[in-house]
C-alpha positions in Angstrom: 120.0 219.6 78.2 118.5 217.6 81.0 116.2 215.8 78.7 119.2 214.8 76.3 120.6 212.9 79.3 117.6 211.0 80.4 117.6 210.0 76.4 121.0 208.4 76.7 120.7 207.2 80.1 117.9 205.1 78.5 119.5 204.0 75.2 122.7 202.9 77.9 121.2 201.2 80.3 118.3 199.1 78.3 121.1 197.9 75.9 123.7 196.9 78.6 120.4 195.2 80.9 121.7 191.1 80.7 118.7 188.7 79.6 120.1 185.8 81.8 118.5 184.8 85.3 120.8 183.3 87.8 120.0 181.5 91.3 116.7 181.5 92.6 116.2 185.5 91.2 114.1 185.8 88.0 114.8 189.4 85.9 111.8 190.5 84.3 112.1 192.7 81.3 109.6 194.2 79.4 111.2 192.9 76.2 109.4 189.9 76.8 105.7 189.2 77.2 105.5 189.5 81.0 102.9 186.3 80.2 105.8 184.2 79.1 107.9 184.7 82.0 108.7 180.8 83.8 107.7 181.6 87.6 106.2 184.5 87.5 103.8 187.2 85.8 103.3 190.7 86.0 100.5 193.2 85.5 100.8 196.9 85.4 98.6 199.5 85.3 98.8 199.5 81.5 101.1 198.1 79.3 103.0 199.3 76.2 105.3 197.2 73.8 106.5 200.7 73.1 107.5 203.9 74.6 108.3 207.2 72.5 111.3 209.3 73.9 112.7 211.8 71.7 112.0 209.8 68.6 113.3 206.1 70.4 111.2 203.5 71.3 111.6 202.5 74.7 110.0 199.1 76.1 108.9 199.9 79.7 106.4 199.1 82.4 104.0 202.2 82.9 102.3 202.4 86.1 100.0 204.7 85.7 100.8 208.2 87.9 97.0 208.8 89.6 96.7 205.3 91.8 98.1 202.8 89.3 99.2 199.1 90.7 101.9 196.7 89.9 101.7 193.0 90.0 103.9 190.7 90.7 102.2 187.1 91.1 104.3 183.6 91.5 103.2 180.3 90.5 103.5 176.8 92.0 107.1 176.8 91.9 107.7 180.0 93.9 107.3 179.5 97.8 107.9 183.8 99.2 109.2 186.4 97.3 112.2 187.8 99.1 113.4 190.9 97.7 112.1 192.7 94.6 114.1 195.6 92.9 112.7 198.0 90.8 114.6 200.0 88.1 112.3 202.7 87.8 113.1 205.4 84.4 111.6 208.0 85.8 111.7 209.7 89.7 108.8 209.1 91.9 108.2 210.3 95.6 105.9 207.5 96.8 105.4 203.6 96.1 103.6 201.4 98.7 103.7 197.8 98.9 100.8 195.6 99.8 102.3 193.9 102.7 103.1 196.2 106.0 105.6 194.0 106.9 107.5 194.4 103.6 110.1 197.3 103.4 110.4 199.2 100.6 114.0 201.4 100.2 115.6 203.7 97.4 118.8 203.4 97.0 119.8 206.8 95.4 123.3 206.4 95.5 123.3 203.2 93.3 121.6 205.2 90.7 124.2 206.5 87.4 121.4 209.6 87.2 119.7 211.7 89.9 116.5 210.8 87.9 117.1 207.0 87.9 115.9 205.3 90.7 116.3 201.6 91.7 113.9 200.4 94.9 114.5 197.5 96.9 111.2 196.0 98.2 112.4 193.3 100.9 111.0 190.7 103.4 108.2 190.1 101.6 107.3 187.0 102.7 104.5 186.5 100.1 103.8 184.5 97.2 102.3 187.6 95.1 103.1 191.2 95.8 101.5 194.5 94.3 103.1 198.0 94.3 100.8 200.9 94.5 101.9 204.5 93.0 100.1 206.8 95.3 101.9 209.8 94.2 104.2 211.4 91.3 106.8 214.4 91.6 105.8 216.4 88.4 109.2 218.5 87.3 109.0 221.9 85.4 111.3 219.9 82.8 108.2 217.6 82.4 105.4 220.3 81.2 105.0 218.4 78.2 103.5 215.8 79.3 99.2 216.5 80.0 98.9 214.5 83.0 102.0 214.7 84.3 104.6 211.8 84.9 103.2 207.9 84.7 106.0 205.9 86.5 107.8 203.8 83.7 109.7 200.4 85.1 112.3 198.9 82.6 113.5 196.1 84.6 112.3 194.2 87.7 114.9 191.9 90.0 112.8 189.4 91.6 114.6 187.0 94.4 112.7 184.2 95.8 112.7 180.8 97.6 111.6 177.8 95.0 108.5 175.6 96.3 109.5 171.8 96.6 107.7 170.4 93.3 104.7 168.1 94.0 102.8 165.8 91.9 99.5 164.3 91.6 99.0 160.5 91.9 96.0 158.7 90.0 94.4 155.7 90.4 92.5 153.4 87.5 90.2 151.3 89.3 89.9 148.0 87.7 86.3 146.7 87.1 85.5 144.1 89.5 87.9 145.7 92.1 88.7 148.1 94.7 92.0 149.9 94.3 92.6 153.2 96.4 95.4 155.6 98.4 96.2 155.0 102.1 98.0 156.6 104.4 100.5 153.6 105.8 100.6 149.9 105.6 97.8 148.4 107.7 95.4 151.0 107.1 92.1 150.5 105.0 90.6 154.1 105.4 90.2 155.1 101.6 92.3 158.6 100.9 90.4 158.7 97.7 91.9 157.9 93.7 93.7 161.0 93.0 96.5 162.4 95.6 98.1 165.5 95.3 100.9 167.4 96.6 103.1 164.5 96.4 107.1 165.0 96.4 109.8 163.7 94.8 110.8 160.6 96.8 107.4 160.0 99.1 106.5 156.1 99.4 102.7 156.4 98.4 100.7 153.7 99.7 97.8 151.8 98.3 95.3 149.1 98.6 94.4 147.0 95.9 91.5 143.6 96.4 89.4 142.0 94.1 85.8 141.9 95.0 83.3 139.2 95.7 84.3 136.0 97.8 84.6 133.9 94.1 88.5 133.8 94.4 89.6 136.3 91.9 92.5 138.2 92.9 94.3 141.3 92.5 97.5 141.5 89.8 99.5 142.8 87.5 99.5 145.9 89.2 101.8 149.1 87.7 102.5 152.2 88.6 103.7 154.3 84.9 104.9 157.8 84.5 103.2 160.6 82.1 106.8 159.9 80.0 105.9 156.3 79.8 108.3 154.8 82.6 107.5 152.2 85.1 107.8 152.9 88.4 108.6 149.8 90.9 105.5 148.5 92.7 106.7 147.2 95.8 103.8 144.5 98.3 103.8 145.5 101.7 101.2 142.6 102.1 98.2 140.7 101.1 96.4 144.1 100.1 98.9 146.7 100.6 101.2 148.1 97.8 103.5 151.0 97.8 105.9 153.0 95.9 108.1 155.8 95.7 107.1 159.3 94.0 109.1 159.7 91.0 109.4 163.9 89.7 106.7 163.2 87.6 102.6 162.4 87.8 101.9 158.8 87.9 99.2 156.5 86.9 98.3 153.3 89.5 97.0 151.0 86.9 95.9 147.1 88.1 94.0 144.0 86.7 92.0 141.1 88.0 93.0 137.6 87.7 89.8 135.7 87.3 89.6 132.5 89.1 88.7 129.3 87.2 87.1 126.5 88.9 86.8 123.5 87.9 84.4 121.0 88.7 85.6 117.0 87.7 83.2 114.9 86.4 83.0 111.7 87.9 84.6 109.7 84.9 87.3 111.6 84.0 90.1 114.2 84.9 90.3 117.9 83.5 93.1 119.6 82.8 93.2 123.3 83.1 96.2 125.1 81.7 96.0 128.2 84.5 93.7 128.7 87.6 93.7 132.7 87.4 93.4 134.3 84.2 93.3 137.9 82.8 90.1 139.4 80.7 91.1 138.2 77.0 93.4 135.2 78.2 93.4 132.0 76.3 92.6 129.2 78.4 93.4 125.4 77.4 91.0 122.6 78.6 92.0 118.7 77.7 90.3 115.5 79.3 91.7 112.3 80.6 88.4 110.2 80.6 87.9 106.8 83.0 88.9 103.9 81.1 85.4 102.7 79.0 84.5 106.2 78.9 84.4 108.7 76.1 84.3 113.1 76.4 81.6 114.2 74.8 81.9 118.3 75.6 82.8 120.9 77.8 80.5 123.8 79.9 81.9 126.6 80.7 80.1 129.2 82.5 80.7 132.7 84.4 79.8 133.8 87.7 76.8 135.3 86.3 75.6 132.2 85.0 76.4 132.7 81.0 77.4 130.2 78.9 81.3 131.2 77.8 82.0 129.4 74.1 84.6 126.6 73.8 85.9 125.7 70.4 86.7 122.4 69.5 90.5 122.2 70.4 89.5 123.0 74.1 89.9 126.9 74.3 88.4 129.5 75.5 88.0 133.5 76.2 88.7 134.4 79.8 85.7 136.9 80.3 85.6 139.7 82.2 84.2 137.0 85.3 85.3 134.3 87.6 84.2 131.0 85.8 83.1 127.3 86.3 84.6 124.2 84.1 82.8 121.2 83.8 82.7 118.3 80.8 80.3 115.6 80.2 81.4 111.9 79.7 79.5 108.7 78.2 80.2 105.4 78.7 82.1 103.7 75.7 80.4 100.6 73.3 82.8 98.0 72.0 82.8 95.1 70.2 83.1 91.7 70.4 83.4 89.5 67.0 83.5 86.1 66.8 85.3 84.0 63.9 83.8 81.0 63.2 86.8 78.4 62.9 86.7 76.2 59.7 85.2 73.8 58.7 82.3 75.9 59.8 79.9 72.9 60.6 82.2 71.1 63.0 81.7 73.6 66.1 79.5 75.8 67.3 80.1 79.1 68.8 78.4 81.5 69.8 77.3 84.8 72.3 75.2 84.0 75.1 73.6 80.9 74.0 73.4 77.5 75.2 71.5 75.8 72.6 73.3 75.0 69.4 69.6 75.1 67.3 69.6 79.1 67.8 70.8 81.1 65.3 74.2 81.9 66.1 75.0 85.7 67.6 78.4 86.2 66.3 78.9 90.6 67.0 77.6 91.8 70.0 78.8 95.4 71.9 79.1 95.8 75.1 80.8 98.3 77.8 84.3 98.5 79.8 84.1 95.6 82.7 80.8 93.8 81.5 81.3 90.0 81.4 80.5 88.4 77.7 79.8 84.8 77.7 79.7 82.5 74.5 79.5 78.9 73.6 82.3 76.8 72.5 81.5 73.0 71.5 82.1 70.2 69.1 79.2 69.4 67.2 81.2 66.5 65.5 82.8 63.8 67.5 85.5 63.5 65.3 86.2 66.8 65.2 87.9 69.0 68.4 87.6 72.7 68.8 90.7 74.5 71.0 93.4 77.1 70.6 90.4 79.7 71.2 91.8 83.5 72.2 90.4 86.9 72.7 92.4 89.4 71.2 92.0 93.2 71.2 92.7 95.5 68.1 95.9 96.6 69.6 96.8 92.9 70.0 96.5 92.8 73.3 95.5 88.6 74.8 92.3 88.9 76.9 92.2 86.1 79.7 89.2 83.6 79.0 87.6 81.5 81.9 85.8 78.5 81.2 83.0 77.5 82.7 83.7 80.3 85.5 79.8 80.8 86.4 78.1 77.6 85.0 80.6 74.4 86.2 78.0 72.0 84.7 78.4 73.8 81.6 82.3 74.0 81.0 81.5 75.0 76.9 80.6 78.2 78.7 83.2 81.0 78.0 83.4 84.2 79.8 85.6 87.4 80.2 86.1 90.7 80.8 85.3 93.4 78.5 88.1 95.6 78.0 88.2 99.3 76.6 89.0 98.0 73.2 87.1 95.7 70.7 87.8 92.2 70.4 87.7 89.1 68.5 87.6 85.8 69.5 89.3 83.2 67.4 89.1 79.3 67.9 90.5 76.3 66.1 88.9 73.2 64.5 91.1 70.1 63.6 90.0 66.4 63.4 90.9 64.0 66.2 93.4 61.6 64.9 92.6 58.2 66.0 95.8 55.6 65.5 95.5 52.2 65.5 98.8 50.2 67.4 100.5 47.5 66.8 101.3 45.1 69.9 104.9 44.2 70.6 105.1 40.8 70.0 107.9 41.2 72.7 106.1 42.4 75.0 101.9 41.9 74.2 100.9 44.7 76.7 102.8 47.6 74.9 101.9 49.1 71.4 103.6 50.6 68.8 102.6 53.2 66.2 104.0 56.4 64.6 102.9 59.6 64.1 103.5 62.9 62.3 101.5 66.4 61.4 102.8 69.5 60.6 99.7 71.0 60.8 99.2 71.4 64.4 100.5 70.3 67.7 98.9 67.2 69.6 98.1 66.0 72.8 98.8 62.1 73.8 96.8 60.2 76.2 97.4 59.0 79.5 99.7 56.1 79.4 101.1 56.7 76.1 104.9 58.1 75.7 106.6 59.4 72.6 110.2 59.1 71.3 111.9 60.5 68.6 114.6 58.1 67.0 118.2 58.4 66.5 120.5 55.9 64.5 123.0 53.8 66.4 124.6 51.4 64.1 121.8 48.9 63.1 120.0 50.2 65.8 117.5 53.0 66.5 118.1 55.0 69.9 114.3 55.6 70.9 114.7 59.1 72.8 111.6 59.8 75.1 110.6 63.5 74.1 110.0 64.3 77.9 106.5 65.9 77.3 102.8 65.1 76.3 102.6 67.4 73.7 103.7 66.7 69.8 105.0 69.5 68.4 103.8 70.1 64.7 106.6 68.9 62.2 108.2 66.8 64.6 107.9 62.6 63.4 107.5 60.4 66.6 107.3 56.6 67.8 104.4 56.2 70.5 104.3 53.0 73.0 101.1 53.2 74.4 99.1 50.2 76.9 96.1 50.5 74.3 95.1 50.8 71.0 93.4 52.5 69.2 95.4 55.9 70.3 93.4 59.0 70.0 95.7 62.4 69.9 93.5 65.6 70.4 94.6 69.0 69.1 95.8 71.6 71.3 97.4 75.1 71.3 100.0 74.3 73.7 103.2 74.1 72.8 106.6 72.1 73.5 109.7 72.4 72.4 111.2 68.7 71.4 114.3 67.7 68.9 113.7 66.4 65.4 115.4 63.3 65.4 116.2 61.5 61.9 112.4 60.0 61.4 110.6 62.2 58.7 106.7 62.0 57.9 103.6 63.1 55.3 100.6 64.6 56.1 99.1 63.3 52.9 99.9 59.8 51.3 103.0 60.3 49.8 104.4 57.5 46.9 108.2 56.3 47.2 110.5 53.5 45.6 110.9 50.4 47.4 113.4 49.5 49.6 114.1 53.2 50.1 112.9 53.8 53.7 112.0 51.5 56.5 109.0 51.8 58.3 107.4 50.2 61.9 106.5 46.5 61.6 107.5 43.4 63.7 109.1 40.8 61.8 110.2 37.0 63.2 108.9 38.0 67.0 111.1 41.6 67.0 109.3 44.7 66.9 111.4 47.4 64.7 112.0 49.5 61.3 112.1 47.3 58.6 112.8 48.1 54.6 109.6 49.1 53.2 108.9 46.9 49.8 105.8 49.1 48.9 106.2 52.1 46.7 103.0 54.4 48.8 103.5 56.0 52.6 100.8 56.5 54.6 99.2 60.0 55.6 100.6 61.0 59.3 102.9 58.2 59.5 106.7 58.5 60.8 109.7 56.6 58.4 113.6 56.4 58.4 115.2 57.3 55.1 117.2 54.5 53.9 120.6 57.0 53.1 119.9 57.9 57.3 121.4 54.2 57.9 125.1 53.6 57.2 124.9 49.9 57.7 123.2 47.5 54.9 120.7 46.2 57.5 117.5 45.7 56.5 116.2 46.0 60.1 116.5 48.8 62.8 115.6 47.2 66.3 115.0 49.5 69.4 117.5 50.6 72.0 115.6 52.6 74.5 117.3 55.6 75.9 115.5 55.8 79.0 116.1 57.4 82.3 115.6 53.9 84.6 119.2 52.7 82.7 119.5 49.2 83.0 116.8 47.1 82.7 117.9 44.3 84.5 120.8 42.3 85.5 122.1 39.1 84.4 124.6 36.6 86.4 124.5 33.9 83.8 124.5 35.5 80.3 124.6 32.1 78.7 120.9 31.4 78.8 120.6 35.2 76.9 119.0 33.5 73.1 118.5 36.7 71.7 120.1 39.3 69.0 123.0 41.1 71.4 124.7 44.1 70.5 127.6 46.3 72.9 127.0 49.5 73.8 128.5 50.7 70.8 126.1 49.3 68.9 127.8 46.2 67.2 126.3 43.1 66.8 128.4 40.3 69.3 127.5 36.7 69.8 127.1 36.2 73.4 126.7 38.7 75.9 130.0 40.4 77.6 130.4 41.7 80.7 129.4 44.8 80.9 126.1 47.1 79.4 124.5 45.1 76.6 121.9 46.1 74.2 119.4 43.1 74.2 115.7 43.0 72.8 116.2 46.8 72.8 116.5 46.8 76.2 119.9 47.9 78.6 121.5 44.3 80.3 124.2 44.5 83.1 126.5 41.4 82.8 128.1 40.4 85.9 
């Protein structure tokens, strides 16, 4: 009878046993693996995934009776055990503990059968405690076991304080670095790579330098979780770094920013796109060279003293090393052309010569800043050579000095070389040589006309040009206020001697027209269709031309330019003196008189008159 209610006392109490844990108390049941359990594990004496009982199999602890042990062992996240209860199946007279200070209890009363114990094993005050079963009652009503009674534990109530979690800290040190733990801002006593026992909201400290005095530095510097999340890397300082435990291990990571150094050449400027950069970084190099200077390649080389490849576009492969830039420059050759002016045989010009007999250099090179001379001359005295430039490729005007460092020599051209080629141009045009006629007016003043449209001209000293403008049956002789006659433009020229010699020249003036046209060729015409310079009866002016052929360069009037049917145009001189002179008794005047309008009147009036071409006050 008494062993049919130990049966259902069993069946009872191992189904209605909860399989939850609550609080800081983990229930072990031996329906589990006791291996499996989260904070703690458990070793009997023996162990059976079974227990036979009438036929039911019951899942128990079984201690064995003659000195068998119990285990209970915590891991890192059990601080003490506080109080462990035991639901022993079977009775049992002694159980000893393995701490004396630990107290071990039975409460009978709690117990639903006088043969089911529980004890309550408090202040234990250990991480890991053991039960010894020294001794077991041995009941008649249990003859049928051999050796008696083992003591069989179905459940085990275990209450204890949680540890604080720690965690472990690692450092990667970085190749050409120091990076290691300390214990506070300021201090440089190494605490190793690995730190342990770290909790959940510590500041960890660190120190992190590159090494070597090139002037590589420490950076990107990281601090990851085993999850994969960043943890923020705070600087307390140059060296110092810090950050807070996170509840998980970490991993200090850091790199070393190489330092580049660059070394400028003495004709040009480098430009480095970064002055630290990472193993594998891309670095761009470009050049500004001097002026008259040209890049001819880069050298790029580590602390070690290998050569680091640059491609042609300026890059190259940060290595695992500090490194030093430098480039190479050479000066640059240019050159300098000269084009021979036509006709060819007129002048002679050529690069630093002084003899005309040579052969003629005409393309020399030279560098940035040198100073080319060349020879510019006539060789023909009817010929003059001017309107000579230096032009670059980009169209730029380089300045020419004559004669700058030989003054006996002024043929002698110089300049300065710029950083481009040039070319030197000149012009070769024949002197024209005019003869005058002499105002039979005035003997000491000649009269010709001129016009070109191939170039401008130069007049003498003591000559003066007018262009002409119809006034009536008069032409208005209009000084052009310059000694330069612009190409295309027809002219009268007084001058104090003849023959009048007009030399080429590239400067230019700006001057009216006026109505007098001109040929640079001979040029046929129908008579009596233009008038022309001639002195007729004592009075220099344009008469009507009877001949049918114009000379080459010569200045005439279109007949249609004159409204009156006069077959003369005599001057009226629009000059800036005025009046020529002043008359108080007109009547002695024997001379063609027109008014200031330009009509012919018998005797002067009182007033401006035009006459012989000349202004007359009349009192």
């Amino acid at each position: 009878m008494k062993r049919f209610y130990y049966f259902f006392l069993m069946v009872v109490l191992i189904m209605a046993v909860p399989s939850v844990s609550f609080g800081a108390t983990d229930i072990l049941q031996p329906t589990k693996n006791a291996q499996q359990f989260t904070n703690f594990k458990v070793t009997a004496s023996s162990y059976v995934a079974s227990y036979s009982y009438k036929g039911y199999n019951l899942k128990c602890w079984k201690v064995n009776k003659e000195g068998g042990t119990l285990k209970i062992e915590g891991n890192a996240n059990v601080s003490k055990i506080t109080k462990v209860t035991l639901h022993v199946l079977f009775p049992t007279k002694t159980l000893k503990t393995s701490s004396g200070t630990s107290k071990l209890t039975m409460d009978v009363s709690s117990s639903p059968h006088p043969d089911f114990f529980i004890y309550t094993i408090t202040n234990v005050n250990q991480k890991n405690l053991t039960v010894t079963n020294t001794s077991v009652s041995e009941y008649d009503d249990y003859y049928y076991y051999e050796n008696g009674i083992d003591l069989l534990i179905w459940r085990i109530d275990v209450e204890y304080e949680a540890a604080t979690p720690t965690y472990i800290a690692t450092i990667n040190v970085p190749k050409n670095g120091k990076l290691f733990f300390v214990n506070s801002v300021g201090s440089t006593t190494s605490q190793g790579t690995t730190k342990t026992g770290i909790k959940k909201g510590e500041t960890v400290y660190f120190v992190g330098v590159a090494e070597g005095d090139w002037g590589n530095k420490l950076s990107n510097v990281t601090c990851t979780t085993e999850s994969g999340k960043s943890v923020t890397v705070k600087t307390e300082g140059t060296k110092t770094f810090s950050f807070v435990m996170p509840a998980e291990n970490v991993t200090v990571t850091a790199k070393i920013s190489y330092k580049i150094k660059v070394t400028q050449p003495k004709n040009g400027i480098i430009n480095c796109s970064k002055d630290y950069a990472l193993k594998g970084d891309i670095v761009q190099l470009s050049i500004e060279p001097s002026t008259g200077y040209n890049f001819k390649s880069y050298t790029v080389k580590d602390t070690d003293g290998n050569n680091v490849t640059v491609s042609s576009n300026g890059q190259f492969k940060m290595p695992e090393a500090g490194v030093t830039v430098t480039a190479s420059l050479e000066q640059a050759t240019y050159t300098a052309t000269i084009v021979l002016p036509e006709p060819t045989d007129k002048a002679w010009l050529s690069f630093n010569t002084e003899s005309d007999t040579e052969p003629a250099v005409l393309v020399k090179s030279y560098h940035y800043g040198d100073n080319p001379f060349f020879t510019a001359k006539e060789i023909d005295d009817n010929y003059h050579l001017y309107g000579i430039s230096c032009t670059t490729t980009s169209g730029e005007e380089v300045e020419l000095f004559k004669g700058r460092y030989n003054i006996n020599r002024p043929d002698i051209i110089d300049f300065t070389m710029p950083a481009e080629n040039v070319t030197i141009t000149a012009r070769v045009d024949k002197l024209m040589k005019l003869n005058a006629n002499p105002n039979p007016e005035a003997p000491s003043d000649y009269y010709t006309t001129f016009f070109s449209s191939d170039c401008n001209y130069t007049l003498p000293d003591g000559s003066t040009a007018y262009i002409g403008e119809v006034v009536g049956s008069e032409l208005n002789l209009i000084e052009i206020g310059t000694n330069v006659i612009p190409a295309s433009t027809a002219v009268i020229i007084k001058a104090d001697m003849t023959p009048i010699t007009l030399i080429p020249t590239a400067e230019n003036a700006t001057v009216e027209k006026g109505v007098l046209l001109g040929y640079d060729e001979d040029t046929s015409c129908e008579s009596h269709s233009v008038y022309v310079l001639s002195a007729l009866n004592g009075i220099m002016g344009f008469y009507l031309y009877k001949g049918t052929m114009l000379g080459a360069h010569k200045a005439f009037l279109p007949r249609n330019a004159v409204q009156a049917n006069v077959n003369c145009l005599t001057f009226l001189f629009d000059e800036e003196t005025g009046v020529e002179q002043i008359l108080t008794n007109p009547h002695t005047v024997k001379y063609t008189i027109y008014n200031i309008s330009g009509q012919r009147i018998a005797q002067p009036a009182k007033g401006l008159n035009i006459i012989k071409g000349k202004k007359v006050f009349i009192k």
